[in-house]
C-alpha positions as CSV (number, residue, x, y, z in Angstrom):
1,X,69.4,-26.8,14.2
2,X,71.1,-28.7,11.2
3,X,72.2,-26.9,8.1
4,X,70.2,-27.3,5.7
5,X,71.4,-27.1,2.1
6,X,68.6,-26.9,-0.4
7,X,69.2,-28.3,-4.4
8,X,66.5,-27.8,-7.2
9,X,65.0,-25.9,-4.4
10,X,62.0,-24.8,-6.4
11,X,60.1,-22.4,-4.1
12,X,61.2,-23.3,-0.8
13,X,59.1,-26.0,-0.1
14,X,61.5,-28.2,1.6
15,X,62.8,-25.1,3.5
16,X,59.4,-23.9,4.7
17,X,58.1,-27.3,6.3
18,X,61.8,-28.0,8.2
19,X,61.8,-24.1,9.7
20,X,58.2,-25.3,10.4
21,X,59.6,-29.0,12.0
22,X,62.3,-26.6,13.7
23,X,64.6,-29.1,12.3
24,X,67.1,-26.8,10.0
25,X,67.9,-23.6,8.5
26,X,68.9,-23.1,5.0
27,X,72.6,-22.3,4.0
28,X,72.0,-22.6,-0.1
29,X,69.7,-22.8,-2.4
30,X,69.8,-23.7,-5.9
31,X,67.4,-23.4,-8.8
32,X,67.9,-23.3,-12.8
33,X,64.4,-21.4,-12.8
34,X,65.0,-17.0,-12.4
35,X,61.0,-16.6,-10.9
36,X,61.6,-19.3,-8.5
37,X,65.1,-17.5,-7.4
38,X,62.9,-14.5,-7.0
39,X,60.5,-15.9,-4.8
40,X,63.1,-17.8,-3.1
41,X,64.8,-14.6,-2.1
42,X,62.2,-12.2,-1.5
43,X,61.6,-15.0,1.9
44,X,65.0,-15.7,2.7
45,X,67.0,-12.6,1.4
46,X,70.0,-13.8,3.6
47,X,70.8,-17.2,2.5
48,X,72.6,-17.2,-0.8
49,X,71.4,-18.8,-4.5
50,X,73.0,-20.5,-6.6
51,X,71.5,-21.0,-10.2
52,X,72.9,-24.5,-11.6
53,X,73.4,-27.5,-10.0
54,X,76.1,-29.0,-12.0
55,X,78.8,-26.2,-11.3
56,X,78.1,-26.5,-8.0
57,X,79.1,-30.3,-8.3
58,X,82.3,-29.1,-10.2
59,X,83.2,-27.1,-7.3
60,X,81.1,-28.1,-4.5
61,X,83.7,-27.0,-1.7
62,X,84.2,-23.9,-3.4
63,X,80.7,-23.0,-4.0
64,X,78.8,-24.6,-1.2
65,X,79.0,-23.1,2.5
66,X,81.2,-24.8,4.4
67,X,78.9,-26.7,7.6
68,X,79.4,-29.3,9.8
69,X,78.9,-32.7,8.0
70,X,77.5,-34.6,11.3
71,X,75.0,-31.2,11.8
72,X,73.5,-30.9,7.7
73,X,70.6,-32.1,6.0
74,X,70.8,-31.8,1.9
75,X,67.6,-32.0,0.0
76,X,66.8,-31.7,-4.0
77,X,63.3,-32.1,-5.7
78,X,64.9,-32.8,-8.9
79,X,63.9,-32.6,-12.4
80,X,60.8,-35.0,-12.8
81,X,60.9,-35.3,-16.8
82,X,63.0,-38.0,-17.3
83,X,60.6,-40.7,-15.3
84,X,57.3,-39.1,-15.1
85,X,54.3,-40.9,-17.2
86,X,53.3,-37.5,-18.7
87,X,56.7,-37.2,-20.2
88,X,58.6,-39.6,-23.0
89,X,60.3,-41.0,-19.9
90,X,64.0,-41.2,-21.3
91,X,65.5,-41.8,-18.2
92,X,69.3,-41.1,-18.0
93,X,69.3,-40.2,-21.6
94,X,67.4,-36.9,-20.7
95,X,69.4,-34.0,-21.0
96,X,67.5,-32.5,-17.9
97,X,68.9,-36.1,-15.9
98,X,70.8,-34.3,-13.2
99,X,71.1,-37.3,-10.3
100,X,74.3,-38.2,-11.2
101,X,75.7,-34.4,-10.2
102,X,73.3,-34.1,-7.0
103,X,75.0,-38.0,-5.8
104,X,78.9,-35.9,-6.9
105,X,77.4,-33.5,-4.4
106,X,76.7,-36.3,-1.4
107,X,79.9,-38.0,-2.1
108,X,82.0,-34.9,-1.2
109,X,79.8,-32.9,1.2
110,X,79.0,-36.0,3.0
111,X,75.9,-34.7,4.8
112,X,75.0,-36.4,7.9
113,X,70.8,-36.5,6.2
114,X,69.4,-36.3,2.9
115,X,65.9,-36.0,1.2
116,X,64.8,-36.4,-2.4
117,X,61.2,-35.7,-4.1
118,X,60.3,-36.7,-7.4
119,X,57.3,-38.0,-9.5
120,X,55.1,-41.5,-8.7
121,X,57.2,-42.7,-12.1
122,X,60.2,-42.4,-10.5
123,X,59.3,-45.6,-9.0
124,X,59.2,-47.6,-12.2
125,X,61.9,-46.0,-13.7
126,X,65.6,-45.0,-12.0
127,X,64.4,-45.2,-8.1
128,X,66.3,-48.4,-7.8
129,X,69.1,-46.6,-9.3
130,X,69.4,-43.6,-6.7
131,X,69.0,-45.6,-4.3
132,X,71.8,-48.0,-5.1
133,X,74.5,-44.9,-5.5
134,X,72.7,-43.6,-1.5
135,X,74.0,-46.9,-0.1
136,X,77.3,-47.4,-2.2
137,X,77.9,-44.1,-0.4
138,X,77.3,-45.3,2.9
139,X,73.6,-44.1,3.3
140,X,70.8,-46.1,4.7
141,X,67.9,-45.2,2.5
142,X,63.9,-46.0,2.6
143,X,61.8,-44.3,-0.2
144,X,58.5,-43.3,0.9
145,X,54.9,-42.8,-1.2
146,X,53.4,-40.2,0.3
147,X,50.2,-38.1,-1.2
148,X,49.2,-34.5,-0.6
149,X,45.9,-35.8,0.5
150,X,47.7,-37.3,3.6
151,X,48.1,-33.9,5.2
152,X,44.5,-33.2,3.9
153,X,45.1,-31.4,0.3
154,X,41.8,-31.9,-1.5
155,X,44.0,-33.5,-4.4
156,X,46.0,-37.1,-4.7
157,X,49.5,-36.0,-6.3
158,X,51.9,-39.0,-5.4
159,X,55.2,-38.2,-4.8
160,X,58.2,-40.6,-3.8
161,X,60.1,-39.1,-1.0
162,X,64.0,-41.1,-0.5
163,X,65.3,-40.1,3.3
164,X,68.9,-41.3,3.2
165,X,71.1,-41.6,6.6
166,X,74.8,-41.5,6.9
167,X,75.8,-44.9,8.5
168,X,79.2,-44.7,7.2
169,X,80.6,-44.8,10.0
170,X,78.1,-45.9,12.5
171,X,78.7,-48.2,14.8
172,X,78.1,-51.9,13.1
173,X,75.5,-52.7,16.2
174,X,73.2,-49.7,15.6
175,X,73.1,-50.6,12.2
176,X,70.1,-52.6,12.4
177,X,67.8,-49.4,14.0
178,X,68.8,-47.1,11.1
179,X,66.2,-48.5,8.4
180,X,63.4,-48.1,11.5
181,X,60.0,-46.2,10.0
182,X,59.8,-42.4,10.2
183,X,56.0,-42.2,11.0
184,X,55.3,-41.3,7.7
185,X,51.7,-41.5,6.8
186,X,51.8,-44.0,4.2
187,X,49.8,-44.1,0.7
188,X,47.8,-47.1,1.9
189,X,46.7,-45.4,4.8
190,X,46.0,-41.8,3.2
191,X,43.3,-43.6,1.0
192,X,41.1,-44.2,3.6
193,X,40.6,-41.9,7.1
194,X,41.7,-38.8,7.5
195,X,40.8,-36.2,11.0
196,X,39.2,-32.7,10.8
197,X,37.9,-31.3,14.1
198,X,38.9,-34.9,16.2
199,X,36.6,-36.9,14.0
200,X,37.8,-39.5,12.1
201,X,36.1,-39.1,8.6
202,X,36.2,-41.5,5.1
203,X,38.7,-39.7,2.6
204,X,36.9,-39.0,-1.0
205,X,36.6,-41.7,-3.5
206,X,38.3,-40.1,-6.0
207,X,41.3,-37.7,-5.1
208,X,42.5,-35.1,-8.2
209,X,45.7,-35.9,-9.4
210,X,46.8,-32.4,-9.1
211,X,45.4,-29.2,-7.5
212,X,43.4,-27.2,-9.4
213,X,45.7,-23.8,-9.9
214,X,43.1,-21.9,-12.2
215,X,45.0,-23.1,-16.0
216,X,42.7,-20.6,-17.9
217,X,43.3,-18.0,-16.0
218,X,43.5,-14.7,-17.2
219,X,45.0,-11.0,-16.2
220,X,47.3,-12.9,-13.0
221,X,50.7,-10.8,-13.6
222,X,53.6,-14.1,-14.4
223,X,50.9,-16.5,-14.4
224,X,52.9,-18.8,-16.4
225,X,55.6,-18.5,-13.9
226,X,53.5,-19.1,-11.3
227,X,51.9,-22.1,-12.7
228,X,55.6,-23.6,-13.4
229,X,56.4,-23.2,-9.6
230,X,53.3,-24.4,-8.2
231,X,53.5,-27.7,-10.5
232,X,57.1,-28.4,-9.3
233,X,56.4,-27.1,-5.5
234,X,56.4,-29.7,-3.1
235,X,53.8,-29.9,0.2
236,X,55.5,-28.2,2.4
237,X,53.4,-29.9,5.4
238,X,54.8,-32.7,4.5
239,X,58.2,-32.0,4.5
240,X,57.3,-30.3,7.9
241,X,56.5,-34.2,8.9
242,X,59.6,-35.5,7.4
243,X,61.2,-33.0,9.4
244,X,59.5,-33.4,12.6
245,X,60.4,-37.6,11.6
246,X,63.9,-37.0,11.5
247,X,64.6,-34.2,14.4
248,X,62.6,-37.0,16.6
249,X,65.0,-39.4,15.2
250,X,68.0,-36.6,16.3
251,X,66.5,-36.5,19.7
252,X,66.3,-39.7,21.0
């Protein structure tokens, strides 16, 4: 199994679906938010958490375990604010802007896979950006637009997932197979069909945007806290089929 060093880790999502892929287990994880920490440690009490991303980019050797480059996978949901339409979409000038420390961190840890989540907006505004730096690095890089609904969620929620591959130093013939699709379901496709029970059925019309997490709820103890890390949490099926993607990819 890779090492699998989680950034902006939020609730484990990324974790959960590659245990679930068999692909990794986590060595870090990292979150600004305490509740998240809590949860993240009450599932994985063994693997240590660190709280801020941009002292671990200060000192990443220090601070991050020490794993095999060739055998680790580095992932980070980060901080959606600065592109997403809900937002004032400042971009870099937003404080809570952290790619430039998370791309300090995959400069000096070199890890042999990465995978990034963020908002739909991302795509309008900085993806070209990220993955400009990936490749400068020596990463081949394809972003993907995958919705919950393609692992059957009943809501749309969009979300641009960027798998990057070390290729650095990759032989210059086998260049040309790195940039080959994952077998990704892709948004075009998660529009229309979906399977339940081997039947092939017509997705809904009109997808939610985001799941319904009962807002106006009242009397849930850190319901607040709970709504926080469900809004940032990604699908963790479909990180289990990003995982299952790449260990294939591994494999063959």
């Amino acid at each position: 199994m890779l090492s699998h060093v989680d950034l902006c880790s939020g609730i484990g999502g990324f974790a959960l679906g590659f245990q679930w892929a068999g692909l990794s287990k986590p060595v870090l994880f990292c979150d600004i938010e305490p509740w998240s920490r809590k949860v993240l440690a009450k599932h994985w009490p063994d693997v240590p958490i660190a709280e801020d991303v941009k002292e671990l980019a200060n000192d990443p050797d220090g601070l991050i375990p020490r794993t095999d480059p060739k055998r680790t996978i580095l992932t980070a949901g980060y901080p959606c604010q600065p592109f997403s339409h809900a937002g004032k979409r400042l971009g870099h000038e937003d404080d809570r802007h952290i790619w430039p420390y998370l791309l300090q961190i995959v400069a000096q840890k070199r890890p042999a896979w990465c995978c990034f989540e963020n908002v739909y907006g991302h795509v309008s505004m900085g993806l070209d950006q990220v993955l400009f730096d990936l490749e400068a690095e020596g990463y081949a890089t394809r972003p993907f637009i995958v919705p919950a609904c393609a692992v059957d969620a009943p809501h749309r929620r969009d979300r641009v997932f960027i798998i990057g591959r070390n290729v650095a130093h990759t032989e210059s013939q086998r260049l040309q197979g790195q940039r080959r699709e994952l077998g990704l379901v892709s948004k075009r496709e998660a529009k229309h069909t979906t399977r339940r029970g081997g039947k092939e059925v017509r997705a809904r019309k009109v997808w939610l945007p985001e799941p319904s997490v009962g807002r106006v709820a009242h009397g849930i103890p850190k319901r607040v806290d709970r709504l926080r890390g469900l809004g940032n949490a990604i699908v963790p099926q479909i990180a289990m089929k990003i995982g299952e993607a790449i260990k294939a990819s591994i494999d063959a």
